[in-house]
Each structure stands twice: as structure tokens, then as C-alpha cells.
N, C-alpha and C positions, 0 to 999 in steps of 0.2 A: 553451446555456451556452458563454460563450467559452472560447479554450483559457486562456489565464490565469486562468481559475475554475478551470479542469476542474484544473488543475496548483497553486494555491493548497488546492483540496479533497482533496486526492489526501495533498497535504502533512499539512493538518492531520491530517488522520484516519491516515495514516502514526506521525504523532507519538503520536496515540491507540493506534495497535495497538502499538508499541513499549512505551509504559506500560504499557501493560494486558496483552500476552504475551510483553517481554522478547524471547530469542533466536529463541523460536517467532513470531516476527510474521510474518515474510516466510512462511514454509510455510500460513501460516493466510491470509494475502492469495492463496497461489497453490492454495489448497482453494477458497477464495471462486470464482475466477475460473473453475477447473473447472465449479464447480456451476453456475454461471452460463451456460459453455459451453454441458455438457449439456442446459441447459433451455433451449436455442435462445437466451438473452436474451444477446442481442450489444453493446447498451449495457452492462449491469451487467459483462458480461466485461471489456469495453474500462477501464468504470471500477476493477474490481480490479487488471488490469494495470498502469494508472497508480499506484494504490495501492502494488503492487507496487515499480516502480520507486523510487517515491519514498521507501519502506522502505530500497531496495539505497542510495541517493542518502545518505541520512539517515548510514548506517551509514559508509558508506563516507567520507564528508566532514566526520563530528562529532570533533571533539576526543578522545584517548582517554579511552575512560569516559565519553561520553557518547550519548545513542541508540544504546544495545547494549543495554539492557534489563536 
């Protein structure tokens, strides 16, 4: 996957975990990444971390009142 996917996908599904768990999104993308750690899978880690970010991205650069959940 290019990284312009990997950073398009990250996004969408950021926008997902925000709908779907509001202010708990980022804690729940940085559960994801754990778990992923611990089970050795170093891609799926890699991908929650970008999820992650793009959560902090999201929040940090929307409008107020928007992607906060």
C-alpha cells in the first residue's frame, strides 16, 4: 500500500472512530495499537498508530464543534 493510501485510510476510518466513540476515539485507536503490539503484529500496530494520529490531526485542525465527537 502506498503511503498515500495508508494516510487516506487512516483518515477515513479516524473519521469513523470519532462518530462512532466521540471523545473516547483516540484512547480506543491507542488500545487497538497495544493489542496489536502485544501480539507481535507490527503492521496492524503501525496502522493504529496512523489511525491514531490522524484522530489527533482530525481534532486538532476541525473547526469548533467539529470531529470532537
Amino acid at each position: 500500500m502506498q503511503p498515500q493510501e495508508v494516510r487516506r485510510d487512516a483518515q477515513e476510518t479516524a473519521l469513523k472512530m470519532i462518530q462512532l466513540h466521540g471523545l473516547r476515539a483516540q484512547a480506543i485507536a491507542l488500545e487497538h495499537a497495544a493489542e496489536m503490539r502485544q501480539q507481535g503484529d507490527v503492521a496492524g500496530h503501525d496502522q493504529w498508530q496512523h489511525i491514531h494520529a490522524a484522530i489527533c490531526e482530525l481534532r486538532r485542525t476541525a473547526p469548533h464543534g467539529e470531529a470532537r465527537g
